[in-house]
C-alpha positions as a Markdown table, in Angstrom:
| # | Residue | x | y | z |
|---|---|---|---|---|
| 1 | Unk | 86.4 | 71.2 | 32.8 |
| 2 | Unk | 83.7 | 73.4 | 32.5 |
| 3 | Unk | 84.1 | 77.0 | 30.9 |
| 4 | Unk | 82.3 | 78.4 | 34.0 |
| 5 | Unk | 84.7 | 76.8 | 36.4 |
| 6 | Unk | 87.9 | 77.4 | 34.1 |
| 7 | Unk | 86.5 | 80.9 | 34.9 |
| 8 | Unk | 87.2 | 80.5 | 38.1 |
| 9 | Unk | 91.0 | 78.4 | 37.5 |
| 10 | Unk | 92.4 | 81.6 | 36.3 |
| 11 | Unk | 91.2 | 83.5 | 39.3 |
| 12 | Unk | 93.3 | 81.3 | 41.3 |
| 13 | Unk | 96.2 | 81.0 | 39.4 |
| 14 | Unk | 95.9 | 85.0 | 38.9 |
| 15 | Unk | 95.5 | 85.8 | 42.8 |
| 16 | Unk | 98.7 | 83.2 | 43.5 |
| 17 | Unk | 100.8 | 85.1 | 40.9 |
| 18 | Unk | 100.8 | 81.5 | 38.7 |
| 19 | Unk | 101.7 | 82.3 | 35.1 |
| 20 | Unk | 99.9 | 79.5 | 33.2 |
| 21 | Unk | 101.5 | 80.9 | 29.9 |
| 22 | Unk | 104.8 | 80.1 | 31.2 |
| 23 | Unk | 104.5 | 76.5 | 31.5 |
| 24 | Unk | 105.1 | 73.6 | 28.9 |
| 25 | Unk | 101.3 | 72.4 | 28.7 |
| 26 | Unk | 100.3 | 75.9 | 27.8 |
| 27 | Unk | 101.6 | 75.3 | 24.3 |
| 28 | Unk | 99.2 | 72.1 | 23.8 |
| 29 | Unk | 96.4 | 73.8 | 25.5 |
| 30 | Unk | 96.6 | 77.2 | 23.4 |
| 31 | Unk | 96.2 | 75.0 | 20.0 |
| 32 | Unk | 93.6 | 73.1 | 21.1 |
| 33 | Unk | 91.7 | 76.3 | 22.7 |
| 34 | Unk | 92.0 | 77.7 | 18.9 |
| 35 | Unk | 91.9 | 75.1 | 16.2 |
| 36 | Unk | 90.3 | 72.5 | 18.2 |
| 37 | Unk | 87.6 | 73.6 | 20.3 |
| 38 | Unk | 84.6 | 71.4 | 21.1 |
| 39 | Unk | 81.3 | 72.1 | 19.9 |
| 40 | Unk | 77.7 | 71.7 | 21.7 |
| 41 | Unk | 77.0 | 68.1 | 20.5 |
| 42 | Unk | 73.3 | 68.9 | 21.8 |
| 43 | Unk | 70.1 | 69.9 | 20.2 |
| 44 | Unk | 69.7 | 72.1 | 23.4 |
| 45 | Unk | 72.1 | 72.2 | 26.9 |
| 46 | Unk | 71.2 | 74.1 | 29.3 |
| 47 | Unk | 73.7 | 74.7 | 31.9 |
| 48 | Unk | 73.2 | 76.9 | 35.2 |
| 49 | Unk | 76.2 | 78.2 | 37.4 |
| 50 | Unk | 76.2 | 79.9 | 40.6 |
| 51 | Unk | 78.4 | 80.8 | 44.0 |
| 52 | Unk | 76.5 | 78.6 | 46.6 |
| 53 | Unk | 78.4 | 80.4 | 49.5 |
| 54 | Unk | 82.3 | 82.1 | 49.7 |
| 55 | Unk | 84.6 | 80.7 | 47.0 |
| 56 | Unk | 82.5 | 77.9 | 46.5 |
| 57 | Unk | 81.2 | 77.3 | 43.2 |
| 58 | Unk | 78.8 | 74.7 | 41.4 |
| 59 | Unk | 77.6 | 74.1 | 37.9 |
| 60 | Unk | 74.9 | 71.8 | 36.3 |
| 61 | Unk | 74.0 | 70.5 | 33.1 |
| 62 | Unk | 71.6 | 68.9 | 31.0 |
| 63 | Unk | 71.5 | 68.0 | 27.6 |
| 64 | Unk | 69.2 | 66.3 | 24.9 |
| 65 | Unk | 71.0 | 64.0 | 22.4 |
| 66 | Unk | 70.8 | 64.8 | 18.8 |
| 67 | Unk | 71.4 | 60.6 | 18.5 |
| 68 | Unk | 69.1 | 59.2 | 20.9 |
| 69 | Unk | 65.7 | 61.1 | 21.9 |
| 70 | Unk | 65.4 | 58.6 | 24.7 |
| 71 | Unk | 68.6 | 59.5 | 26.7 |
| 72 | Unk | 68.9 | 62.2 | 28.8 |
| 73 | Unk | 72.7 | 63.6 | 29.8 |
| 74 | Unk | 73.9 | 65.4 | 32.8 |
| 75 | Unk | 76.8 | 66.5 | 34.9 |
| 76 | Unk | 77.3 | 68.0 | 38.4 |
| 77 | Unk | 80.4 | 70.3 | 38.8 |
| 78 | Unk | 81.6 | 71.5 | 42.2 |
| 79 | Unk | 84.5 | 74.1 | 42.9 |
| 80 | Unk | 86.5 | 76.0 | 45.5 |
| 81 | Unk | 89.3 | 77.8 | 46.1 |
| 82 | Unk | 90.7 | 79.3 | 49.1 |
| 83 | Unk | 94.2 | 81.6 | 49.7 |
| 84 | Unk | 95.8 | 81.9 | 52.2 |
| 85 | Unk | 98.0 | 85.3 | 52.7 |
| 86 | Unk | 101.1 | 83.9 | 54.7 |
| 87 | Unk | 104.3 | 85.6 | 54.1 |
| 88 | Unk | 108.0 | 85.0 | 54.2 |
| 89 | Unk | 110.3 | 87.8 | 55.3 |
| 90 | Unk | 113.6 | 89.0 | 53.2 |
| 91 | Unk | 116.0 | 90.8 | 55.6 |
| 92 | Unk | 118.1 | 93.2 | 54.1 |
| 93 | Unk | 121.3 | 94.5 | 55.9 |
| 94 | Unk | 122.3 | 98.1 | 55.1 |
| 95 | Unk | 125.1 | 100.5 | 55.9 |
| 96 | Unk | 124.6 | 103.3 | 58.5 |
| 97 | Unk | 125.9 | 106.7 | 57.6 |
| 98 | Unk | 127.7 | 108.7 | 60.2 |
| 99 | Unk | 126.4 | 111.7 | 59.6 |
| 100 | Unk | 124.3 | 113.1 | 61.8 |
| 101 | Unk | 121.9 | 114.9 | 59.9 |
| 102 | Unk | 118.1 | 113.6 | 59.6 |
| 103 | Unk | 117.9 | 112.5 | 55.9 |
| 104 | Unk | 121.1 | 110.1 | 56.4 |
| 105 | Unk | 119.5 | 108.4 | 59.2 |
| 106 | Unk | 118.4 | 105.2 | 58.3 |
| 107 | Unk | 115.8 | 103.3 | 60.0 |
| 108 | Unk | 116.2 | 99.6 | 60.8 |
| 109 | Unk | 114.5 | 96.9 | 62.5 |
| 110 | Unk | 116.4 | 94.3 | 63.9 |
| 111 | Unk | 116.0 | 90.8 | 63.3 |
| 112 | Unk | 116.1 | 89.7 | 66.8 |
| 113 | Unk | 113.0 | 91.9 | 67.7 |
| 114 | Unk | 111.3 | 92.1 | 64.8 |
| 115 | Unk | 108.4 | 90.2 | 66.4 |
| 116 | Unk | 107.5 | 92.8 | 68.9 |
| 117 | Unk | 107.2 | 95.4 | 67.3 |
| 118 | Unk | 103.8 | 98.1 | 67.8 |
| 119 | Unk | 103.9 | 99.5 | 64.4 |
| 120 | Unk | 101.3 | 102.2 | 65.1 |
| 121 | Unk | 104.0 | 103.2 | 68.0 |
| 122 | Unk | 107.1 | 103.3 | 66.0 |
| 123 | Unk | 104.5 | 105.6 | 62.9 |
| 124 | Unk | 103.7 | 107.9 | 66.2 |
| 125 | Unk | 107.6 | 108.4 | 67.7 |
| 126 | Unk | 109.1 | 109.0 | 64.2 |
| 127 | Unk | 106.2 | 111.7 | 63.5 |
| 128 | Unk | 107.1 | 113.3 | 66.5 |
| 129 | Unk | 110.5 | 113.1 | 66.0 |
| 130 | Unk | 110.7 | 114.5 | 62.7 |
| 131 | Unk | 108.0 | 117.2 | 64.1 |
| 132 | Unk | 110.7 | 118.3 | 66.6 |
| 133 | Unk | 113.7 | 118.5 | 64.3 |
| 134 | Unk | 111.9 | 120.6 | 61.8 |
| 135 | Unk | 110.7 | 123.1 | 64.5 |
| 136 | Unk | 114.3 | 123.8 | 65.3 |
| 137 | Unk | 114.1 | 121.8 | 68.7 |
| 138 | Unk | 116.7 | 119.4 | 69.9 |
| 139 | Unk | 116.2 | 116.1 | 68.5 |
| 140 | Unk | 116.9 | 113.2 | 70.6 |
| 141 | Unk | 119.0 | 110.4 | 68.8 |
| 142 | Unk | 116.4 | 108.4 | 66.5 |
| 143 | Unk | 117.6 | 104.9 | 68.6 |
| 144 | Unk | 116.4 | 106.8 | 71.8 |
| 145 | Unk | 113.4 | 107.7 | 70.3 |
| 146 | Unk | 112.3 | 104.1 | 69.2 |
| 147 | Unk | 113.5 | 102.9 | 72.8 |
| 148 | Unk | 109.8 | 102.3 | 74.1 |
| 149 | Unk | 109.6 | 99.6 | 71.0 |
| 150 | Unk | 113.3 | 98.1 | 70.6 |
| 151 | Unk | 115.3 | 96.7 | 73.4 |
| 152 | Unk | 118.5 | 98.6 | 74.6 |
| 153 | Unk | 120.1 | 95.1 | 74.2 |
| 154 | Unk | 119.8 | 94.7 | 70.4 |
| 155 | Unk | 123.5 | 94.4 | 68.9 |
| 156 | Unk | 124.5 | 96.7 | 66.0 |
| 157 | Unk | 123.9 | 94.8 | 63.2 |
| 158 | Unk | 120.0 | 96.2 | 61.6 |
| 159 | Unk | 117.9 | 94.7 | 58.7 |
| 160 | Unk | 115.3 | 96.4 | 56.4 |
| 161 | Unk | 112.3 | 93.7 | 56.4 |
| 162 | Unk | 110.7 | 93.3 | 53.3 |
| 163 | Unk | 107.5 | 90.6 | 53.4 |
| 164 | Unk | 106.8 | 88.7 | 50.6 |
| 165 | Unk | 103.4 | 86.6 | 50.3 |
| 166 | Unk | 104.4 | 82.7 | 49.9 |
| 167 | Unk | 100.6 | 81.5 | 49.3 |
| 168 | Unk | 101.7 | 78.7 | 51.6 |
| 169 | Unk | 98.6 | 76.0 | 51.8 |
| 170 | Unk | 96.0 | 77.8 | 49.5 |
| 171 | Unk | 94.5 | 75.5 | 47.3 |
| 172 | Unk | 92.0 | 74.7 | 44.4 |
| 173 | Unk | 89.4 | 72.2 | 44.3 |
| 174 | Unk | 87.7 | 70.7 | 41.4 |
| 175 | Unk | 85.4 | 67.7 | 41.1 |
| 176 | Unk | 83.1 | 66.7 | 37.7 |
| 177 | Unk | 80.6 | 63.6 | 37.7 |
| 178 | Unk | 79.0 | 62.7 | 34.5 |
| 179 | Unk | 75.8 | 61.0 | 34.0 |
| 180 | Unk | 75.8 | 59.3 | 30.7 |
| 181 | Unk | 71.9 | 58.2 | 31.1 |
| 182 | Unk | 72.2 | 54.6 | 29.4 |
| 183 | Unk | 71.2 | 51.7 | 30.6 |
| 184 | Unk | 73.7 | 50.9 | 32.4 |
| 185 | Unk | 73.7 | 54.0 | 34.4 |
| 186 | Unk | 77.2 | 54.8 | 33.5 |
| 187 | Unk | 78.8 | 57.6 | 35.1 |
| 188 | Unk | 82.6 | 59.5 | 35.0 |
| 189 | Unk | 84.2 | 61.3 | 37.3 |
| 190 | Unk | 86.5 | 63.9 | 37.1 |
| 191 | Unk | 88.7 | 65.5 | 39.2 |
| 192 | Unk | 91.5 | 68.4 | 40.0 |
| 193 | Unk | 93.5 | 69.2 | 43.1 |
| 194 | Unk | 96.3 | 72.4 | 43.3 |
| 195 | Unk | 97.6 | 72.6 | 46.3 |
| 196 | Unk | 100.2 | 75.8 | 47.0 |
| 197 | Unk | 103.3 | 74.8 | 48.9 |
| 198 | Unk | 105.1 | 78.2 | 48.5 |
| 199 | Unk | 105.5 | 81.1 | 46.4 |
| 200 | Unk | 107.1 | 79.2 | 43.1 |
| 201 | Unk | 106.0 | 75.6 | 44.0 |
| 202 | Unk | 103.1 | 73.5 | 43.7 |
| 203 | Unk | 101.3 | 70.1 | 43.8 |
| 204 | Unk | 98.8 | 69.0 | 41.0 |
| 205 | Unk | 96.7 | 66.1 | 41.3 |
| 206 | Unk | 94.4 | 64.7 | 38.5 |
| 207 | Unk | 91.9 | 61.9 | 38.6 |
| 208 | Unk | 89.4 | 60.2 | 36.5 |
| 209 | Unk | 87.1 | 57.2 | 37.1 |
| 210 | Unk | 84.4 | 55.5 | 35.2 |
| 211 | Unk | 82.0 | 53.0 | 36.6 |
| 212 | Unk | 82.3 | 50.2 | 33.3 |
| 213 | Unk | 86.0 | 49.9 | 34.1 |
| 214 | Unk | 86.2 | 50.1 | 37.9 |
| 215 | Unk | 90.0 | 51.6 | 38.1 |
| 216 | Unk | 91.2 | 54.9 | 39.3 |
| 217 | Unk | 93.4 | 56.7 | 37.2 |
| 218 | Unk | 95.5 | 59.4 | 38.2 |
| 219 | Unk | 98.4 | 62.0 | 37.4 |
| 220 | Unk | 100.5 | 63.5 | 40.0 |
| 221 | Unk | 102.3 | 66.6 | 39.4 |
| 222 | Unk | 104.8 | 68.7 | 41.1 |
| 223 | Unk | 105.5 | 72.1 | 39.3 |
| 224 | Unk | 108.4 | 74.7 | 39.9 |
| 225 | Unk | 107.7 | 78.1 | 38.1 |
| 226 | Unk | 110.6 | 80.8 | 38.6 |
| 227 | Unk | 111.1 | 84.3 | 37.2 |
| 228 | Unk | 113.2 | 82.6 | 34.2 |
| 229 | Unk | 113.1 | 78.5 | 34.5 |
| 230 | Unk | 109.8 | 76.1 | 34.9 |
| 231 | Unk | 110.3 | 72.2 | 35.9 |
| 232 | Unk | 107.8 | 69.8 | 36.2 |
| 233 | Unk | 108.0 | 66.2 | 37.3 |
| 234 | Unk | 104.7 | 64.1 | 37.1 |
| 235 | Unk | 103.7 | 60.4 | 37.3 |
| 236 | Unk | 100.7 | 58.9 | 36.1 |
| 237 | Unk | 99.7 | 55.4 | 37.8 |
| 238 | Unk | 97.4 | 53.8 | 34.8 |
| 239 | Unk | 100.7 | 53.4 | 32.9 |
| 240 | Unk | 103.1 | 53.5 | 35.6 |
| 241 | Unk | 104.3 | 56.8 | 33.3 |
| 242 | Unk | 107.2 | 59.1 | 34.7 |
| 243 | Unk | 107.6 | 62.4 | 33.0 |
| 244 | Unk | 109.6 | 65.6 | 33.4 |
| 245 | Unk | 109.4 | 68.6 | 31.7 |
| 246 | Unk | 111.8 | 71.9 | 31.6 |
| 247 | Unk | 111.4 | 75.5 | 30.0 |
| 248 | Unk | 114.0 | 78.1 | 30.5 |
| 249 | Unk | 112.9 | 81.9 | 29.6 |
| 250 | Unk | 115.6 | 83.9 | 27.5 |
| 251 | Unk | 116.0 | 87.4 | 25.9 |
| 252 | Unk | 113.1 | 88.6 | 28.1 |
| 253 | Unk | 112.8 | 92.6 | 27.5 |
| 254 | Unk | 110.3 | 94.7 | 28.9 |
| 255 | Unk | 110.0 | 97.4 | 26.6 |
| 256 | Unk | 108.5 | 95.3 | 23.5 |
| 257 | Unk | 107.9 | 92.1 | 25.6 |
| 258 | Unk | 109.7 | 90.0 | 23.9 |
| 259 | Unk | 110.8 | 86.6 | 24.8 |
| 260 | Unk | 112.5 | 83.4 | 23.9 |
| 261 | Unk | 111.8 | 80.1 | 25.2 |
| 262 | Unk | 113.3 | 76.8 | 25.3 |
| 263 | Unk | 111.9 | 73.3 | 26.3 |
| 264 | Unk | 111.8 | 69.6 | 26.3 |
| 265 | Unk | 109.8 | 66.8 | 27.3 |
| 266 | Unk | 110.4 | 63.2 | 28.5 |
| 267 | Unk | 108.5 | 60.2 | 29.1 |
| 268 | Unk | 108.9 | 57.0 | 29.9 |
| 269 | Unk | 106.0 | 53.9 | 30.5 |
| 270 | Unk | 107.2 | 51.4 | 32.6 |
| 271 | Unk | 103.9 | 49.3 | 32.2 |
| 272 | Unk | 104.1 | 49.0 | 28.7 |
| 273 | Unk | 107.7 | 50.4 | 27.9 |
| 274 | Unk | 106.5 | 53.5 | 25.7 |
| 275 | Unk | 109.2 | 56.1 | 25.6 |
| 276 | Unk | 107.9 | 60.0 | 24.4 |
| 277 | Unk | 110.5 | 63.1 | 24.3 |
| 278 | Unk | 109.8 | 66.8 | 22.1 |
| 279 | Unk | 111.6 | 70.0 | 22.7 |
| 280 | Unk | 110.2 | 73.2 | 21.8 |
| 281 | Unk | 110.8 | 76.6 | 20.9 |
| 282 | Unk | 109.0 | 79.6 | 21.0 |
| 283 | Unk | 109.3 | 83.0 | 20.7 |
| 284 | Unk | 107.1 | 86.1 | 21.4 |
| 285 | Unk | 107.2 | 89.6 | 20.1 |
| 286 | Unk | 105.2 | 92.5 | 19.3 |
| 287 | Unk | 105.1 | 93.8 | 15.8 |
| 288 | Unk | 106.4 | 97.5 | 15.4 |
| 289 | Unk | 103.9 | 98.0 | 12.8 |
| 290 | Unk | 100.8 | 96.9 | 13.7 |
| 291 | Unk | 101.5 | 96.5 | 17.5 |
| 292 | Unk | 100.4 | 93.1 | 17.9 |
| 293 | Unk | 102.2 | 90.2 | 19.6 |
| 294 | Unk | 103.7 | 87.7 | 17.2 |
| 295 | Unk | 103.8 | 84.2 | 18.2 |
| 296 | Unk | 106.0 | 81.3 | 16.6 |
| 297 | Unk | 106.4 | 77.9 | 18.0 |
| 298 | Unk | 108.3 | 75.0 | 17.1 |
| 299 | Unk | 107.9 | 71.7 | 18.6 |
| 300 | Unk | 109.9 | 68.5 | 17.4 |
| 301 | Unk | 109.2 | 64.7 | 18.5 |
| 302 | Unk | 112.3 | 63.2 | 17.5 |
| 303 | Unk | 111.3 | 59.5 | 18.4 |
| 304 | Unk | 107.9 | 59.9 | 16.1 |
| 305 | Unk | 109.4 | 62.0 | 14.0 |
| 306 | Unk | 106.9 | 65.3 | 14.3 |
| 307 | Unk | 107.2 | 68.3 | 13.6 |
| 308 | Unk | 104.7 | 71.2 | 14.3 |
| 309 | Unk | 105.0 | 74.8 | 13.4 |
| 310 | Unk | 102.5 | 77.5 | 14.9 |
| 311 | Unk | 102.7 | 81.1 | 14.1 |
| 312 | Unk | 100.2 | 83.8 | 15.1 |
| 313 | Unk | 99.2 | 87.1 | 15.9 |
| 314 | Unk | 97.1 | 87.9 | 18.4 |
| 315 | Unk | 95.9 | 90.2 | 20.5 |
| 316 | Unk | 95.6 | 89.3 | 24.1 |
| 317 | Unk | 97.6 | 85.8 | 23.6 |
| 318 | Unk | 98.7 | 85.5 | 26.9 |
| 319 | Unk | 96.2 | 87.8 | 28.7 |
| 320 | Unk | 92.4 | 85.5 | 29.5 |
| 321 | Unk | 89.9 | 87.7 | 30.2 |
| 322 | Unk | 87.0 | 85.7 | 31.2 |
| 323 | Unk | 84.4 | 88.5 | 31.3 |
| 324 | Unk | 84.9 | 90.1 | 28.1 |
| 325 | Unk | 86.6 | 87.2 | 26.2 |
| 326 | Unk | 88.9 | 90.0 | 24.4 |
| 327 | Unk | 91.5 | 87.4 | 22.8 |
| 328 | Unk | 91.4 | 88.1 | 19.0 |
| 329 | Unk | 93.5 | 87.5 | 16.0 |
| 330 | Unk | 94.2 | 85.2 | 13.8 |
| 331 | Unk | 96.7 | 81.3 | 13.8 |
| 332 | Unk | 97.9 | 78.8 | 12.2 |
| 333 | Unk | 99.5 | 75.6 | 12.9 |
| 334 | Unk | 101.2 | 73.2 | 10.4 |
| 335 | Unk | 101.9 | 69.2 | 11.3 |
| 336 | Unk | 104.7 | 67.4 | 9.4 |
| 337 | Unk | 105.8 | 64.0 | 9.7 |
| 338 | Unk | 109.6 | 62.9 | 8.7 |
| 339 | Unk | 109.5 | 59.4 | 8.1 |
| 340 | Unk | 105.9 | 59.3 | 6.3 |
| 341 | Unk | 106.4 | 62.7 | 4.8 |
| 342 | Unk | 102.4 | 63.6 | 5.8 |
| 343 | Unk | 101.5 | 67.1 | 6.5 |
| 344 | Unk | 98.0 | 68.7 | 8.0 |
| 345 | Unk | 97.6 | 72.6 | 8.0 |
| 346 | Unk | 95.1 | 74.1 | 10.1 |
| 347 | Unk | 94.1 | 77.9 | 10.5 |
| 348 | Unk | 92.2 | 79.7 | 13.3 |
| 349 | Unk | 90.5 | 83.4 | 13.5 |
| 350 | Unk | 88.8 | 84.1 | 16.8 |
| 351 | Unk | 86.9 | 87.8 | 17.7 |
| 352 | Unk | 85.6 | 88.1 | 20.7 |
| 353 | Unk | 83.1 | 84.9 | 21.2 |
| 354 | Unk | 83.5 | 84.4 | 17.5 |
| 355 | Unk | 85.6 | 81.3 | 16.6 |
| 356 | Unk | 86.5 | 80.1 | 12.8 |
| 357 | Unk | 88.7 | 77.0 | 12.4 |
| 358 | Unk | 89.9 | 75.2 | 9.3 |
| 359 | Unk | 91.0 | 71.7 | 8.6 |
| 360 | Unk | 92.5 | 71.3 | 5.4 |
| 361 | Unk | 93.3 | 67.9 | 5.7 |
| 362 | Unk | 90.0 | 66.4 | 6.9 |
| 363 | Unk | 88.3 | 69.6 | 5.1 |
| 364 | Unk | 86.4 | 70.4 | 8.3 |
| 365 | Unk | 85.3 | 74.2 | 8.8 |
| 366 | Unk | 84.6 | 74.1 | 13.1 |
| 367 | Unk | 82.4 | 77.5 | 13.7 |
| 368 | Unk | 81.3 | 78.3 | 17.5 |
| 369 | Unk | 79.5 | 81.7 | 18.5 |
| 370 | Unk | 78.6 | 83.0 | 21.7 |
| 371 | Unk | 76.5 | 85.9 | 22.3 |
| 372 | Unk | 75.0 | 87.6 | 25.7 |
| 373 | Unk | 71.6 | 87.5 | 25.9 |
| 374 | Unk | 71.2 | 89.4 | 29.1 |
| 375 | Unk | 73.6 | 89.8 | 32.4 |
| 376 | Unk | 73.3 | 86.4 | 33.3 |
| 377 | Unk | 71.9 | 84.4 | 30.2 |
| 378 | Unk | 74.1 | 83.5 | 27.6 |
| 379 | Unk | 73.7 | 81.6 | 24.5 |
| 380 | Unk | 76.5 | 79.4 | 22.7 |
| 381 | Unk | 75.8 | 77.8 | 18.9 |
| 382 | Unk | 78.3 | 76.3 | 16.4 |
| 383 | Unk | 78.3 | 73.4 | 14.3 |
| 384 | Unk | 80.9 | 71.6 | 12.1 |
| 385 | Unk | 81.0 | 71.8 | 8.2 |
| 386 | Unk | 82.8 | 69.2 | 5.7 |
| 387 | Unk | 83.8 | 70.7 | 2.6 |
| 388 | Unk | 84.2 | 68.3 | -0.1 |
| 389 | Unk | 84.3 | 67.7 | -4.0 |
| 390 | Unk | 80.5 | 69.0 | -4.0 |
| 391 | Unk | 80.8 | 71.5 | -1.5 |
| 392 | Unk | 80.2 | 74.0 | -4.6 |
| 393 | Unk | 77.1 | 72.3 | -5.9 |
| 394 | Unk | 75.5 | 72.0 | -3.0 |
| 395 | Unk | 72.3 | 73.9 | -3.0 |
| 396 | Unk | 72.2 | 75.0 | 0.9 |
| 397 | Unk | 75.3 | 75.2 | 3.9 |
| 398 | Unk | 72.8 | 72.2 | 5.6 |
| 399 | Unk | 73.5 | 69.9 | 3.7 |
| 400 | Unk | 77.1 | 70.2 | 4.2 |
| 401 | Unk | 76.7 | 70.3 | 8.1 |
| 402 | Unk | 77.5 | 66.7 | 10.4 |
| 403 | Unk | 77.2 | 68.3 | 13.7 |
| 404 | Unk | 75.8 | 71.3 | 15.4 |
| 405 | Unk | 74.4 | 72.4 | 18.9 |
| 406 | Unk | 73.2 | 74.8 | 21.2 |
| 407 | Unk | 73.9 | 75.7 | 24.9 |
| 408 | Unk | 72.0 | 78.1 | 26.9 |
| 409 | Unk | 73.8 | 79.3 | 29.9 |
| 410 | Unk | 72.8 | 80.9 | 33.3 |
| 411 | Unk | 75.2 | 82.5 | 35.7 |
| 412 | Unk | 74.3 | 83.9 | 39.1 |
C-alpha cells in the first residue's frame, strides 16, 4: 500500500477506536516497518496525491527503471473511507433515594419512552425547576415537572441511558493497479476492504490479481478486538488456508503503561497440506530512567523450529504520527533456528524520516531519508550498501552501493 494511503488507514482505524498495535500482525509489520523497509528502486518516481472530493482519495505514480531505460512503470491508487456514527444504548438501572431534598433526586429516563423524548424540553423544565427551589418557592415533585415529556403511565422501574458509538457499517476502501510497462502489458492489482460490523468487530477482505496468471487470490478475515483479548479467524482461497489467531492482554497498568501479552498462531493448508503455528510474547514498559518505552518480543515456531527475539526502545512505538513521523529510537531483532543452529542479527535506528538498518548476516547497511521540501513537496532518497571483506579498502561509499533511488512526492 502506498505510504500516502497508509496515511489515510490510520485515520480510519483511529476515528473507529481500532488499535492496530493490539493485534497479532502488528508484531510482523513493526519489524518489517524498521529493519526491512523498501527502498526507491528508481532513478526518479514521482508520485502525486490528492483528495478528489470528501473522503475520497487517489494517488499516482511513475517511475524510470534504473535496469531498463526503455520501460516506463506506473500505478493508480484509489481510496475511501466513510463512518458512520450509529450508536448502541447501555441502560443502567439505579436506586431512588427517599429523601426529598433536591440533590438526592435522581433523574431517570425510562426505557419504555426513551424514544420520545424533547431533550431541549426536559434542559428547559429542570432549569426552571431548580430556579424555583433555590428562590425558596414551592417545588413541584421533579416527575410532575417532566410530565409534559414522560407519560403518566410509565412503571417505576427508571434507567440512566448511556450511548455508545458502535461504527456499525463504516468502511474502508482500497484498490492499487500496477502497470509493469513490458511487453506484455502486464498489470497487478491490489486490493483492501474493512468493513465495521460493530464497535469490537470487523470484516477484512484482501485481494490480488495479476494478468500472466489469470487467478484471483484472496484472504478473508474476521477480527474481534476487546479491551483485553483479540481473535482473528481468516481464510485464504489460493491455498485453501484456514488460520486463527489469539492475543490476550495481561498486567495492563496505567500509570507506567505497562503490559504483557500473549499469543499464538495456527495454520493449516488444505491444498497442499502445510501446517504453520508460533506463539508469542511481548511485553511493553517504560524505563524509569530514561522514560522511554521498552519493547521485548518473543516469537517461537515450534514446527520450523524459529525463534526470534526483538528488543527496543522507542519513542512513539505504538503512537503513528503521519504528519510529523515522530517514531524514534533505536531495535534490534535476532533470528535463531533449533535444528540448523543458524542465527541472523539485525539492528534498526530511525529519527524522524531518518532510517539506518543493519544486516549482519547478508552484511547489508539499508539507509532511507526523507526530507520536506515545501508544504506539499517532499523528497525521499536511500540506497542499499554491502559491506564485505574490502569494504575498508574501498576507495569511495559508491562502490560499495547495489541499489539506490529517489522519489519525489506531491500532496494536495
Amino acid at each position: 500500500m502506498d505510504s500516502f494511503l497508509e496515511d489515510i488507514l490510520y485515520l480510519y482505524e483511529r476515528d473507529t477506536n481500532w488499535d492496530e498495535s493490539f493485534t497479532y500482525n502488528y508484531i510482523i509489520k513493526t519489524t518489517n516497518d524498521l529493519l526491512r523497509f523498501n527502498i526507491p528502486s528508481s532513478f526518479f518516481k514521482l508520485s502525486i496525491s490528492a483528495e478528489n472530493s470528501k473522503n475520497n482519495f487517489c494517488n499516482f505514480d511513475f517511475s524510470k527503471s534504473l535496469y531498463n531505460n526503455d520501460r516506463l512503470q506506473g500505478n493508480i491508487s484509489y481510496g475511501n473511507y466513510n463512518i458512520v456514527d450509529k450508536y448502541d444504548f447501555t441502560y443502567l438501572k439505579k436506586q431512588i433515594n427517599s429523601n426529598k431534598d433536591l440533590s438526592s433526586k435522581l433523574v431517570k429516563i425510562n426505557k419504555d419512552i426513551r424514544k420520545s423524548i424533547d431533550i431541549n424540553e426536559y434542559i428547559k423544565n429542570f432549569s426552571k425547576y431548580y430556579s424555583d427551589f433555590v428562590n425558596g418557592k414551592n417545588a413541584k415533585n421533579i416527575t410532575h415537572v417532566l410530565s409534559s415529556v414522560l407519560d403518566s403511565n410509565t412503571n417505576n422501574e427508571q434507567y440512566e441511558i448511556i450511548p455508545i458509538k458502535n461504527y456499525r457499517n463504516s468502511q474502508f476502501a482500497y484498490a492499487k493497479m500496477l502497470f509493469t510497462g513490458d511487453a506484455n502489458n502486464r498489470t497487478i492489482t491490489n486490493g483492501m476492504l474493512i468493513r465495521q460490523l460493530s464497535l469490537n468487530t470487523r470484516f477484512m477482505m484482501k485481494f490480488h490479481s495479476d494478468s500472466n496468471f489469470k487467478t484471483l487470490n484472496s484472504t478473508s478475515y474476521f477480527q474481534y478486538q476487546g479491551k483485553k483479548t483479540f481473535m482473528e479467524l481468516a481464510y485464504n482461497t489460493n491455498e485453501t488456508l484456514l488460520g486463527v489467531r489469539a492475543m490476550k492482554r495481561f498486567l495492563s497498568n496505567g500509570i507506567d503503561k505497562s503490559s504483557f501479552k500473549v499469543g499464538f498462531e495456527i495454520w493449516h493448508g488444505f491444498k497442499n497440506f502445510t501446517p504453520h503455528s508460533s506463539i508469542t510474547f511481548q511485553y511493553d514498559t517504560i524505563s524509569t530512567q530514561h522514560l522511554k518505552p521498552l519493547n521485548f518480543t518473543m516469537n517461537i515456531n515450534p514446527l520450523l523450529g524459529h525463534i526470534v527475539l526483538t528488543f527496543g526502545m522507542w519513542e512513539n512505538l505504538h503512537y503513528y504520527d503521519p504528519v510529523n513521523r515522530k517514531r524514534s529510537g533505536m531495535f534490534s531483532h535476532l533470528f535463531f533456528n533449533l535444528y540448523s543452529l543458524k542465527s541472523n542479527l539485525n539492528i534498526g535506528y530511525q529519527y524522524k524520516n531518518l532510517k539506518i538498518a543493519c544486516n549482519f548476516n547478508d552484511r547489508l547497511l539499508r539507509l532511507k531519508h526523507g526530507i520536506k521540501i515545501s508544504q506539499n513537496f517532499t523528497l525521499s532518497l536511500g540506497g542499499i550498501f554491502v559491506f564485505n571483506d574490502d569494504f575498508i579498502n574501498q576507495k569511495s561509499l559508491i562502490d560499495n552501493l547495489v541499489q539506490y533511488g529517489f522519489e519525489l512526492k506531491y500532496i494536495s
